[in-house]
C-alpha positions as CSV (number, residue, x, y, z in Angstrom):
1,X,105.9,111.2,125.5
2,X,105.1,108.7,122.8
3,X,105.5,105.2,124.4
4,X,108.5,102.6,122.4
5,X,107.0,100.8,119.6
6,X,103.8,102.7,119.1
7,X,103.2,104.8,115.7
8,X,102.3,108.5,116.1
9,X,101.0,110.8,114.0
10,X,101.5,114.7,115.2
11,X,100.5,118.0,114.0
12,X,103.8,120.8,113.4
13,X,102.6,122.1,116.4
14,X,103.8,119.2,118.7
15,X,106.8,118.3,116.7
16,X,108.5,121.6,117.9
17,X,108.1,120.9,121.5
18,X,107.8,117.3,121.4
19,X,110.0,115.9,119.5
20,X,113.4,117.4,120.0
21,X,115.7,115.4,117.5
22,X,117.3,116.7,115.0
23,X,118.2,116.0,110.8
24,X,121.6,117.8,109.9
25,X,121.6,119.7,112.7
26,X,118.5,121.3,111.4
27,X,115.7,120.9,113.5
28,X,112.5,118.8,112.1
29,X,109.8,121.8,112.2
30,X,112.2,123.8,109.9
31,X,112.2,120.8,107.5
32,X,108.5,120.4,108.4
33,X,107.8,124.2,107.1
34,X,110.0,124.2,104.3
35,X,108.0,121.1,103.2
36,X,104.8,122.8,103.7
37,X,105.7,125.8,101.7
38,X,106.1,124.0,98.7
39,X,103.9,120.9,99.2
40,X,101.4,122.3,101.4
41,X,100.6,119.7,103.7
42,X,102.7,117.6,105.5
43,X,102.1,114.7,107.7
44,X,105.0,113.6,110.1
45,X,105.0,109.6,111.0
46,X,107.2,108.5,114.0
47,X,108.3,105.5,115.3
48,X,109.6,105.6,118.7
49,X,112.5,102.7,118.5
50,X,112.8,100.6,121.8
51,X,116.7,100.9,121.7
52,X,118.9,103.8,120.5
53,X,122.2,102.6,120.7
54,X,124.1,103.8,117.8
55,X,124.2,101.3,115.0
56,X,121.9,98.4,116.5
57,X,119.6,96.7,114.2
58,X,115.9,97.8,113.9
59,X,113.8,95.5,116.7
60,X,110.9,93.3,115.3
61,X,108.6,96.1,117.0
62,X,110.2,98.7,114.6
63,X,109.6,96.4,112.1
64,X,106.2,95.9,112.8
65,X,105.5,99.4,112.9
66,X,106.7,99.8,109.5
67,X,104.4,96.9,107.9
68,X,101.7,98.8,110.2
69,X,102.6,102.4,108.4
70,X,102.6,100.5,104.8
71,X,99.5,98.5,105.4
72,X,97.8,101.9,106.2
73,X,99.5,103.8,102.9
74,X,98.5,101.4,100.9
75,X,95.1,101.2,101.6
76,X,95.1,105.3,101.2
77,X,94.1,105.7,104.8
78,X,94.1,109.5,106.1
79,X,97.2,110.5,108.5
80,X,95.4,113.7,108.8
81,X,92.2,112.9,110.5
82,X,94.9,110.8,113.2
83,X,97.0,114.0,113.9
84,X,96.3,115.3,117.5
């Protein structure tokens, strides 16, 4: 399990088994293969939130993580060669 706070990049593999949440009641590997049938590849960030309580405000972790995910798009870096 991916520790609170900590940004984790996963291959469609391990988002069908580990990551058990759901979009619309649509599981994320179906959105996950639908968006590799028409974009080809796909690479899935995560950010596990310290809290979960509906409605509560992102932490400054979270927020951290998402400068962290920014820094690293903006500077081009490759998802791919961090997927496990």
């Amino acid at each position: 399990m991916q520790a609170k706070d900590q940004v984790a990049v996963t291959v469609e593999a391990g988002v069908a088994t580990n990551m058990l949440f759901t979009a619309h009641s649509l599981p994320i590997s179906f959105l996950l293969k639908e968006l590799k049938s028409c974009c080809g590849s796909v690479v899935f960030l995560g950010i596990q939130p310290p809290q979960l309580e509906f409605m509560s405000p992102p932490t400054p972790a979270v927020h951290e993580a998402v400068e962290k995910i920014y820094g690293m798009l903006k500077a081009r870096s490759d998802f791919t060669a961090s997927a496990s």
